[in-house]
C-alpha positions in Angstrom: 95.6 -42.5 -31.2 93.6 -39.5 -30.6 90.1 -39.1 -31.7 87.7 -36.4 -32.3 85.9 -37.7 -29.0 88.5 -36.5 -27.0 89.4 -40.0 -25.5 92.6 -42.2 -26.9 92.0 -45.1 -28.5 94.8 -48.6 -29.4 93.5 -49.1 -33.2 95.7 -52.0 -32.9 93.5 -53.6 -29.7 89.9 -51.5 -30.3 87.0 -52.6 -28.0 83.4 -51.9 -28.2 83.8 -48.8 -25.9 86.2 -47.0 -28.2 83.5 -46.8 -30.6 81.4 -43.4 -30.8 79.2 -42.4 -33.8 80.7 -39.2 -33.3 83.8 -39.8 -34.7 82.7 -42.2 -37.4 81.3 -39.0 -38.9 83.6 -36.9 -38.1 86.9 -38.7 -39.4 84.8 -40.0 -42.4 83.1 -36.4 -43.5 86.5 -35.6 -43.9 87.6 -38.5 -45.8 88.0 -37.9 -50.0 87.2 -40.4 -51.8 89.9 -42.3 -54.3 92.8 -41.2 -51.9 91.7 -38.2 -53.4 92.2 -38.6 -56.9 88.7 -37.1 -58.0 87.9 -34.1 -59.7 85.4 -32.6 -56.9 85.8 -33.7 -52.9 83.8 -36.5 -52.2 84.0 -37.3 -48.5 83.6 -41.1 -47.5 80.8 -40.2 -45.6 78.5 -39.0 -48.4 79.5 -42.5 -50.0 78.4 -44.0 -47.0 75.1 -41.8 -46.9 74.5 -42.2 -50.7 74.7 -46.4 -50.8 72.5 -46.4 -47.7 69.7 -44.2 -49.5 70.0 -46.3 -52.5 69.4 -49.5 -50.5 66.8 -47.9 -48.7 65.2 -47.0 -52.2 66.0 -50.4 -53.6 64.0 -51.7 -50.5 66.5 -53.4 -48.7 66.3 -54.2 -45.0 67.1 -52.2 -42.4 69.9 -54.2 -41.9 71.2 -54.0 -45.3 70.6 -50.3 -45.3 72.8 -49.3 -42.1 75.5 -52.0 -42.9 75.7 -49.9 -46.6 75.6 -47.0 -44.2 78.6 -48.5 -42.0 80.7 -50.3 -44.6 83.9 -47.9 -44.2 83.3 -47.3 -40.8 86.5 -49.1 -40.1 88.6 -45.9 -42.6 88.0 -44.3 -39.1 90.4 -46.1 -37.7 93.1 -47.0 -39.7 93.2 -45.8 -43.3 92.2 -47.5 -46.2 94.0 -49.3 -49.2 92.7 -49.0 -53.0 91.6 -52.7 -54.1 94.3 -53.3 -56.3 96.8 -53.4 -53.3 94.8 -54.9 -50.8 94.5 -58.1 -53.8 98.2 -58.5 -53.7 98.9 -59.5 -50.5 96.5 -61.4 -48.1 97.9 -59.8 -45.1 96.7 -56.2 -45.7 93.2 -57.6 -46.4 90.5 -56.0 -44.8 89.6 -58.7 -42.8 93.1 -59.6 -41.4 93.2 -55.7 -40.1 92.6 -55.0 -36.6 89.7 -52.2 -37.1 88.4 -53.7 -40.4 85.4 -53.5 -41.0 84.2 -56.9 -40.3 86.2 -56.0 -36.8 83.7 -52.9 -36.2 80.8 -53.9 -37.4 81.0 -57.5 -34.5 80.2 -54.2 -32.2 76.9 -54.9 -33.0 73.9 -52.5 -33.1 70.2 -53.3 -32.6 67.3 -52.2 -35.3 64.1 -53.0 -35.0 62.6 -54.3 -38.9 
């Protein structure tokens, strides 16, 4: 797979190195919500940005507040299913997908509290 990066990535075999900020934005700015089924666009990335400011305003750790900002990082990846779909079948959960997000978030990032 190509990413905004410029460098190819195996979503099927991703390793810490494939992983750049830069294309977690990118891909996800241009992400719509509800697989689009809203009335105004509503990129994933303003999600992201919005439950991060409200666990940040709730007073959550800084922890809490980049893994609210991280949660869909692994849409960049490999695309994401509504709930309802995911429930019905244990093997398109997101934690038995290659890039979930429990996948890309083991890559680890250091914050100081």
């Amino acid at each position: 797979m190509n990413v905004y990066s410029g460098h190819k990535i195996d979503p099927l075999h991703i390793k810490k190195e494939d992983i750049y900020l830069e294309d977690i934005a990118h891909a996800l700015s241009l992400l719509c919500r509800g697989n689009g089924h809203i009335k105004y666009f509503y990129s994933v990335a303003q999600h992201s940005l919005d439950c991060a400011k409200e666990a940040q305003l709730r007073g959550y750790s800084k922890h809490v507040v980049l893994s609210c900002l991280f949660h869909d990082a692994s849409e960049t990846y490999m695309s994401d299913l509504i709930t309802p779909i995911k429930k019905t079948d244990e093997r398109i959960s997101d934690n038995r997908r290659p890039a979930s997000r429990n996948n890309i978030s083991s890559f680890s990032y250091s914050i100081k509290e």
